[in-house]
N, C-alpha and C positions, 0 to 999 in steps of 0.2 A: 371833411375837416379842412380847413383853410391851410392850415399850417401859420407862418408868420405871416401873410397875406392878408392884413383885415381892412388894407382901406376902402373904401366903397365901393370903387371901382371893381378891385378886385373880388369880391362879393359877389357883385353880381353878375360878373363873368363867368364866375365858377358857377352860379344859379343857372347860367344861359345854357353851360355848357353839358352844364349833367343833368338838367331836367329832374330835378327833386320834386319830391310832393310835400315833403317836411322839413320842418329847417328849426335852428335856435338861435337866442343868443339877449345879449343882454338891451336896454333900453339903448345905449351910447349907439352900439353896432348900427342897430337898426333904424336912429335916428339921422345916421350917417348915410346911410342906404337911401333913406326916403331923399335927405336932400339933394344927392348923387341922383337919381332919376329925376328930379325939379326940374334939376339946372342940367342935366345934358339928356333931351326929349331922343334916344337914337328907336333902333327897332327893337329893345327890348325888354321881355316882356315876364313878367316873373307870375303868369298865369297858370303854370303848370303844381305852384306852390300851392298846396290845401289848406297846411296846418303852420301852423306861427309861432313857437313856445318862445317865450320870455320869461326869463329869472333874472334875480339878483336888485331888483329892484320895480317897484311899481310901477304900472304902465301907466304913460300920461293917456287921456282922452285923447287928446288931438290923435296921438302916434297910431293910435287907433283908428281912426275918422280917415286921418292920410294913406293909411293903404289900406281901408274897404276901397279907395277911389283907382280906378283903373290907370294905369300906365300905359305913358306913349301913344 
């Protein structure tokens, strides 16, 4: 759990740091996340992630497309 922590960055700091295999959250989050990896290419790497749930709203295609694609 993030806690109040949700901007991308911090996301996926917390992804780096605890090595998860499953994770949630809504379309906005993760749209944020993808951009946050875009635009800052560093060393990491959120391949240890398996499973991806999203609620609270449909998932676009693209948001989909963008992280089959490997990071970094």
């Amino acid at each position: 759990m993030p806690g109040p922590c949700l901007d991308p960055e911090s996301i996926v700091d917390l992804f780096h740091r605890e090595a998860r295999h499953v994770t949630g959250g809504v379309p906005t989050i993760w749209i944020g996340v993808r951009q946050f990896l875009d635009r800052e290419p560093r060393q990491v790497r959120l391949s240890p992630i398996r499973a991806m749930y999203v609620g609270g709203a449909a998932v676009p295609q693209t948001m989909i497309e963008a992280f089959e694609k490997p990071t970094a």
